[in-house]
FINU-677420 format. One record per residue (C-alpha): residue number from 0; x, y, z. Coordinates in pm, whole numbers, always signed. Layout:
N
@i = NUM	X = X	Y = Y	Z = Z .
...
***
This chain:
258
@i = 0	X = +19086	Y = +3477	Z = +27093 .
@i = 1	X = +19397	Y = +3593	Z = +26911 .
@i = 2	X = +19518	Y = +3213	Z = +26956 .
@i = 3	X = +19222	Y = +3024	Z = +26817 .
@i = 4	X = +19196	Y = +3297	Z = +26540 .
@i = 5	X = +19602	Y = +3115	Z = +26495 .
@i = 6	X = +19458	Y = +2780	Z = +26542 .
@i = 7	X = +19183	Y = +2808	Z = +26255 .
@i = 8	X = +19434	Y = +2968	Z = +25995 .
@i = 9	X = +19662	Y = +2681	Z = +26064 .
@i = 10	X = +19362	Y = +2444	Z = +26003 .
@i = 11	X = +19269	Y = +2584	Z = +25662 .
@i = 12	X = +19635	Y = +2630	Z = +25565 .
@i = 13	X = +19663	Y = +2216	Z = +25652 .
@i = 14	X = +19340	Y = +2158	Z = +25437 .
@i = 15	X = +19471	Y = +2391	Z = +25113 .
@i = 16	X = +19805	Y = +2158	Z = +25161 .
@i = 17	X = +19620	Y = +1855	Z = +25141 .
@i = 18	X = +19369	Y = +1995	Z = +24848 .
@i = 19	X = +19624	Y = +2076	Z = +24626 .
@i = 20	X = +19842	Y = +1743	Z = +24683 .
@i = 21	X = +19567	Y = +1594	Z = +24600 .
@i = 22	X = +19501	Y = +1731	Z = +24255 .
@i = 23	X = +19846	Y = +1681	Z = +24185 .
@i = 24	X = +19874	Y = +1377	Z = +24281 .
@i = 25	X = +19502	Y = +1297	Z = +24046 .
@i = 26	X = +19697	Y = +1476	Z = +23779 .
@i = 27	X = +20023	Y = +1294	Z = +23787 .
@i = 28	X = +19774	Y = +945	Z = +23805 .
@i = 29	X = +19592	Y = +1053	Z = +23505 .
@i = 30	X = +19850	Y = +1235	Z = +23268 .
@i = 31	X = +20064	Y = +873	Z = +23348 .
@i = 32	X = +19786	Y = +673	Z = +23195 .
@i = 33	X = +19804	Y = +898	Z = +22858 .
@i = 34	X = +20035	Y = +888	Z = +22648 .
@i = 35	X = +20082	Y = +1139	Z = +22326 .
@i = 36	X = +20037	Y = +1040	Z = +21934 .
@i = 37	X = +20364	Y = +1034	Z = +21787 .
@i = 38	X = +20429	Y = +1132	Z = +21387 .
@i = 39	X = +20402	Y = +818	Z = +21190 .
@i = 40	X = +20344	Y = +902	Z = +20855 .
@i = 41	X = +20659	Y = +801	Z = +20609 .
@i = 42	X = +20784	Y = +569	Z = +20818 .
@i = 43	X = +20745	Y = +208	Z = +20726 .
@i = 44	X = +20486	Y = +6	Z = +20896 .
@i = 45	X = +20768	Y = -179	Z = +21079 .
@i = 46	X = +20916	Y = +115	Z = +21213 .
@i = 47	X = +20567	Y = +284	Z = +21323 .
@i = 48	X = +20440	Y = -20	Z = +21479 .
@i = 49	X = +20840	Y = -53	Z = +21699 .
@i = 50	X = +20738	Y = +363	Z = +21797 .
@i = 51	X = +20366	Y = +292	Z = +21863 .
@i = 52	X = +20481	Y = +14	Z = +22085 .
@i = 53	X = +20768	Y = +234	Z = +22314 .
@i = 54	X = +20494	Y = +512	Z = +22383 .
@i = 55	X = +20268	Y = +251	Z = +22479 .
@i = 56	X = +20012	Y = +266	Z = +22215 .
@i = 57	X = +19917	Y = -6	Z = +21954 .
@i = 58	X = +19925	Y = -20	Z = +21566 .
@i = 59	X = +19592	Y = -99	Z = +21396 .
@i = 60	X = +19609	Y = -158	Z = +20995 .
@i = 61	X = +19331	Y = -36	Z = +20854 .
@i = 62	X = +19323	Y = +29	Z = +20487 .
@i = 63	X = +19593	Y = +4	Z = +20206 .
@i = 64	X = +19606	Y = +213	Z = +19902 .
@i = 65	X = +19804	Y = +328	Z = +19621 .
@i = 66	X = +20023	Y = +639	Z = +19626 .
@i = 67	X = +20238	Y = +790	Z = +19369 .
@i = 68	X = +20392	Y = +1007	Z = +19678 .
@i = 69	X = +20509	Y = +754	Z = +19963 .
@i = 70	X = +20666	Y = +430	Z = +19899 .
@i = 71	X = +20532	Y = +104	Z = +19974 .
@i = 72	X = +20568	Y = -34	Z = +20245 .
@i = 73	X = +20547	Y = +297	Z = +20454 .
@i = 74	X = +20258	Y = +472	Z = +20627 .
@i = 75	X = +20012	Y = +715	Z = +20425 .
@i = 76	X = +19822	Y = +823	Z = +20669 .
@i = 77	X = +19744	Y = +792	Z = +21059 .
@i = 78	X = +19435	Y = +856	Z = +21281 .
@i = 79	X = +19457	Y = +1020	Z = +21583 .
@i = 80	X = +19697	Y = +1258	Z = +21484 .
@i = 81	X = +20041	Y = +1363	Z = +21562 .
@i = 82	X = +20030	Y = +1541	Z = +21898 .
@i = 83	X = +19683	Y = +1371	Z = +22038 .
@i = 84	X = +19666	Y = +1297	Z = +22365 .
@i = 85	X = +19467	Y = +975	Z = +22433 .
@i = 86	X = +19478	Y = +700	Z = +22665 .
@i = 87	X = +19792	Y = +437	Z = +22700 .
@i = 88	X = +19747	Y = +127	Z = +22482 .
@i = 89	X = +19467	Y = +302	Z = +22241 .
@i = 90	X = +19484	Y = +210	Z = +21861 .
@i = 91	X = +19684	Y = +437	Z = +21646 .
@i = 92	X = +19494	Y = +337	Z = +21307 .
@i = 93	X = +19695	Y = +347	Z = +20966 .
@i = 94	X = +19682	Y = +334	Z = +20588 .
@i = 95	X = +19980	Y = +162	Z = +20427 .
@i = 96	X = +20114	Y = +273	Z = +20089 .
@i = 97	X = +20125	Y = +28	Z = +19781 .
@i = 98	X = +20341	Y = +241	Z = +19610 .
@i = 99	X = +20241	Y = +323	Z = +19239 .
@i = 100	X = +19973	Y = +95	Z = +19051 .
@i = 101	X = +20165	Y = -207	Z = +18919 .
@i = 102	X = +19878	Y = -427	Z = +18877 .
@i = 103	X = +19695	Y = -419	Z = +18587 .
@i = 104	X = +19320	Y = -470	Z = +18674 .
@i = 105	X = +19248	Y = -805	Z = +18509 .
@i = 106	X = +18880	Y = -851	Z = +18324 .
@i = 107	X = +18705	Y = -1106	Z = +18515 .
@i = 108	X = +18376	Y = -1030	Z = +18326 .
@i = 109	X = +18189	Y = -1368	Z = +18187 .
@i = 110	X = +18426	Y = -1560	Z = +18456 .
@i = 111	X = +18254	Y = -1791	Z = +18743 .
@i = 112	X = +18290	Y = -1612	Z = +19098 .
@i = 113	X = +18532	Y = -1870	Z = +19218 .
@i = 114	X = +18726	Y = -1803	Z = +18886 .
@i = 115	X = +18732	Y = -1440	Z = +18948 .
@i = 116	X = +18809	Y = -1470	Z = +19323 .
@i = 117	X = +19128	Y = -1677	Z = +19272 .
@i = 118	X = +19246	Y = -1459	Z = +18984 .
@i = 119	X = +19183	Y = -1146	Z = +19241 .
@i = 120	X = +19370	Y = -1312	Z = +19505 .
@i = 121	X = +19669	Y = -1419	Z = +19257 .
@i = 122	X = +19777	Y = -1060	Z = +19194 .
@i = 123	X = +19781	Y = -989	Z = +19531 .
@i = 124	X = +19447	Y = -818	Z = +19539 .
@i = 125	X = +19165	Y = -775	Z = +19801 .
@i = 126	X = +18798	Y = -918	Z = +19705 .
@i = 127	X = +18562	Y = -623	Z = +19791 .
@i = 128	X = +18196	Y = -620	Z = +19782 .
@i = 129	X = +18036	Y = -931	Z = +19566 .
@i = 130	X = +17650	Y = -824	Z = +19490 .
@i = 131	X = +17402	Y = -1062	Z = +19347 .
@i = 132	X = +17128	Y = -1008	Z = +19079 .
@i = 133	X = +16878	Y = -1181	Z = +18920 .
@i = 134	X = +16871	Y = -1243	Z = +18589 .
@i = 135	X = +16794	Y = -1540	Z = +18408 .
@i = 136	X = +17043	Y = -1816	Z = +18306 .
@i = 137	X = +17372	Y = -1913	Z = +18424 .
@i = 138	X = +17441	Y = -1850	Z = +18757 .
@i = 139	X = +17713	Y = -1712	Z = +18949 .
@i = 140	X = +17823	Y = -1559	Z = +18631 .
@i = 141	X = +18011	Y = -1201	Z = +18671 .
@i = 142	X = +17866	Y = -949	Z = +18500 .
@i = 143	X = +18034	Y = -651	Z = +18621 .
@i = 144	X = +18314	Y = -541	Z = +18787 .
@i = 145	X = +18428	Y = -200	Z = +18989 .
@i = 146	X = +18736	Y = -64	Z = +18941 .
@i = 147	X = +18655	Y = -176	Z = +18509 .
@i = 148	X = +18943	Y = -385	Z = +18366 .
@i = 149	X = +19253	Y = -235	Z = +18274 .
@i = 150	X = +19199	Y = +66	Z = +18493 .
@i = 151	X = +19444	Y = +308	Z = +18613 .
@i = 152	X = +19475	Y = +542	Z = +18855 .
@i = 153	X = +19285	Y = +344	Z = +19088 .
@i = 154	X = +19276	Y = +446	Z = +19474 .
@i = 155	X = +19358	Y = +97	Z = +19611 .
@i = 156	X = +19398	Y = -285	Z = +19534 .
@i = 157	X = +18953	Y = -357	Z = +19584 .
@i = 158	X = +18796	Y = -522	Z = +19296 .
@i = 159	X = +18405	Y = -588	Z = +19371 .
@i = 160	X = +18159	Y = -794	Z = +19145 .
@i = 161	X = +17837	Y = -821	Z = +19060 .
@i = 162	X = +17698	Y = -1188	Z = +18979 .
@i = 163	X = +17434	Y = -1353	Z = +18860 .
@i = 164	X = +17152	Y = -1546	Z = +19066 .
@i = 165	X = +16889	Y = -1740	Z = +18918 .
@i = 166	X = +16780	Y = -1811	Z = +19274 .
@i = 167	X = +16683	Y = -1499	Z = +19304 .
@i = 168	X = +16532	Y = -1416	Z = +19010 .
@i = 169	X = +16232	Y = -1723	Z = +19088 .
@i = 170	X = +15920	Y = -1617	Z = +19193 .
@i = 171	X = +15862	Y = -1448	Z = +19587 .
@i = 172	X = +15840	Y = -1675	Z = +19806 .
@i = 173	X = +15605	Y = -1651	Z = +20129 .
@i = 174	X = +15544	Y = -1793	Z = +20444 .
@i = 175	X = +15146	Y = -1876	Z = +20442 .
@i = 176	X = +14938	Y = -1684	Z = +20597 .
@i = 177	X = +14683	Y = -1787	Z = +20812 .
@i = 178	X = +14320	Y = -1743	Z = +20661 .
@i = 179	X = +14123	Y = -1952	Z = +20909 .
@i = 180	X = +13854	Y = -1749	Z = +21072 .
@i = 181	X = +13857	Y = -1464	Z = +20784 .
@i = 182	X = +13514	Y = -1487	Z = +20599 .
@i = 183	X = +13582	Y = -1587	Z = +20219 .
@i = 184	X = +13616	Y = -1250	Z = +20060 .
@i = 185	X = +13855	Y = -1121	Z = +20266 .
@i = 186	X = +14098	Y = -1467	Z = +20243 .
@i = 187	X = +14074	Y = -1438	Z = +19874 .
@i = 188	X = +14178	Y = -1070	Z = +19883 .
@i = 189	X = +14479	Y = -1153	Z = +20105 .
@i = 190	X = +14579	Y = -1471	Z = +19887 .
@i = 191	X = +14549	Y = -1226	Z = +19577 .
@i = 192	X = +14792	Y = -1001	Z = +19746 .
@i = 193	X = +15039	Y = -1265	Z = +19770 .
@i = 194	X = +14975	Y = -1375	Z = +19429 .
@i = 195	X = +14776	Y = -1693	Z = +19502 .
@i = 196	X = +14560	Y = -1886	Z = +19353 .
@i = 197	X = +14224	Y = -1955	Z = +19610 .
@i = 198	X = +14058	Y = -2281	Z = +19534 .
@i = 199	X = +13753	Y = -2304	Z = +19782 .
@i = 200	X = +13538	Y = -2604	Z = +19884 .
@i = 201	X = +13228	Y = -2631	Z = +20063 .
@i = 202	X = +13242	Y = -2778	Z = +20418 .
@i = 203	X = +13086	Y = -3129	Z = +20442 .
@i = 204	X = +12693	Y = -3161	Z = +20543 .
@i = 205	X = +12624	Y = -3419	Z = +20785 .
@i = 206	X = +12363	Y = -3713	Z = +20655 .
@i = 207	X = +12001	Y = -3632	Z = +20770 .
@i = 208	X = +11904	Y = -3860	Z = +21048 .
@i = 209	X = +11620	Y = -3973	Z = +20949 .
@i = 210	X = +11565	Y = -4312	Z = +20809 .
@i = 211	X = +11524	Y = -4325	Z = +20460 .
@i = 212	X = +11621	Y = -3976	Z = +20353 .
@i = 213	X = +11764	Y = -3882	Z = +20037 .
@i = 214	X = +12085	Y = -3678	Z = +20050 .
@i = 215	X = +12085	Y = -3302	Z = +19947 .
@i = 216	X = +12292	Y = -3272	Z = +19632 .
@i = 217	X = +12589	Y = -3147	Z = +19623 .
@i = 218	X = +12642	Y = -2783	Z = +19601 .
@i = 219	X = +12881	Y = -2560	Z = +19424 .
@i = 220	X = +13166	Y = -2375	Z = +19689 .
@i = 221	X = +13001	Y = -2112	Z = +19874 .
@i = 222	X = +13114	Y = -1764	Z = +19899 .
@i = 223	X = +13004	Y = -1730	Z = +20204 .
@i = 224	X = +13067	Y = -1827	Z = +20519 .
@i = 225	X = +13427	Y = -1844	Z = +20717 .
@i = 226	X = +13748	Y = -2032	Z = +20606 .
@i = 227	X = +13740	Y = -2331	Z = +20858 .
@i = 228	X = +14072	Y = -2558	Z = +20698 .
@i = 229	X = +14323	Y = -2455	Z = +20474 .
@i = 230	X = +14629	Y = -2682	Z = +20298 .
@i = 231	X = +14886	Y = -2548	Z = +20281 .
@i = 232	X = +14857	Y = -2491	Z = +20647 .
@i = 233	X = +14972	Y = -2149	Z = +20790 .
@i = 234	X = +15371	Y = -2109	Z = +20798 .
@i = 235	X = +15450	Y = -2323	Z = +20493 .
@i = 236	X = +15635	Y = -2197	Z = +20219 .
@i = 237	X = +15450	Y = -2077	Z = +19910 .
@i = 238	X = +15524	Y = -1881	Z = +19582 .
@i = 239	X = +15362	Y = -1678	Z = +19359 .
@i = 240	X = +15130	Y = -1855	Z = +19127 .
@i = 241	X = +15055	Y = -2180	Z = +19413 .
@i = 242	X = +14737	Y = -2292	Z = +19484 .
@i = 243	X = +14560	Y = -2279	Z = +19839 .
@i = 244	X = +14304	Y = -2488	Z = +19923 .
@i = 245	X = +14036	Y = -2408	Z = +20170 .
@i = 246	X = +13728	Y = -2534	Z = +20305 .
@i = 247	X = +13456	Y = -2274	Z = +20387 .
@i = 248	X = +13175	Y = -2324	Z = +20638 .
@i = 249	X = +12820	Y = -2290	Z = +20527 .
@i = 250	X = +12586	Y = -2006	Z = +20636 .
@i = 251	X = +12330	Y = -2139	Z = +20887 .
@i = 252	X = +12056	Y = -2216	Z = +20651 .
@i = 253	X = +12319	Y = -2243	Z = +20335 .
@i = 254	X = +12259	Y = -2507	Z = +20086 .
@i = 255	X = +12015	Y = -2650	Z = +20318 .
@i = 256	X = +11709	Y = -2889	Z = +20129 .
@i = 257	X = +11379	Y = -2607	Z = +20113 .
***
């Protein structure tokens, strides 16, 4: 008894061994696929990226911006940081210092957008945002501009505009709705909505058959009945102010000789 008592310690003792050279060795395995953020901030971008590289992470740009504190050139800020513990060959992402302002924000107001653009990127500054609105006349025309001209103090080197577009200041345009099948009062409702113009006709009697017979006259468009054609035809493109043209189907009995 004493013996297998021996035997069974022996077992469990062989098991704890192999438990904990386990974790170690999963520990060793996943602390040797990490790597820790070094300090880059003040060094230049050159420098930071050589560092990045020999404790196997990688440099990621991601913003430049004026400083009156670090020089240009070197790194303003970094994201993870210093100390972070994150997986081999993740992005260390930076912001590069331009130094102080030396660019004096030119006034690009009144200017074409390509105008503007090229005089943006000729002093070695970054196009940001370039919104449109309509107004009438000439289009892409600038007519404002963030950070204003001659600003200073400005965070970085991002001048957005906003230009003009005639385009957009023409009427809505739609796709055409379909208004076969509605009765008329509802497809003139709908076209309304849209801001169209509903121009209804009746639909076409057939000739009596009998020999002889005189025609019934023609009779003014019904508003009545269903919406049976329609030109433009459903998915065209309209505006505001077209006409639509449809044909409406007669009431049994409608317009009919008494």
């Amino acid at each position: 008894m004493k013996r297998i008592f021996s035997l069974l310690l022996g077992a469990l003792a062989m098991v704890a061994v192999a438990l904990v050279s386990a974790f170690v060795t999963m520990r060793v395995a996943i602390h040797g696929r990490e790597a820790v953020v070094p300090a880059l901030t003040g060094l230049t971008v050159s420098a930071a990226s050589d560092l990045a590289a020999r404790t196997g992470l990688q440099l990621s740009l991601e913003n430049r911006f004026y400083s009156a504190d670090v020089a240009a050139g070197h790194v303003l800020a970094q994201d993870p940081e210093p100390g972070s513990r994150v997986r081999r060959e993740w992005p260390i992402r930076i912001t590069e210092s331009l130094g102080t302002q030396a660019v004096n924000i030119p006034n690009l107001t009144g200017e074409s957008e390509r105008a503007a653009t090229v005089s943006i990127r000729r002093l070695s500054l970054d196009l940001g945002v370039v919104a449109h609105l309509a107004v009438a006349g000439d289009p892409d025309v600038v007519l404002a501009q963030t950070p204003p001209a001659n600003s200073a103090g400005v965070d970085g080197p991002r001048v957005s505009l906003l230009v003009s577009d005639n385009d957009a200041a023409q009427a809505q345009a739609y796709a055409m709705p379909s208004l076969v099948g509605l009765s008329y009062s509802v497809a003139a409702a709908r076209a309304a909505t849209a801001g169209l113009h509903l121009v209804a006709a009746a639909e076409a009697v057939p000739a009596p058959a009998t020999e002889g017979a005189v025609a019934a006259p023609a009779s003014p468009a019904p508003t009545l009945g269903t919406i049976t054609a329609q030109f433009p035809q459903a998915g065209h493109r309209v505006q505001q102010g077209d006409t639509v043209h449809v044909t409406v189907g007669r009431l049994s009995g409608f317009g009919a000789a008494q």
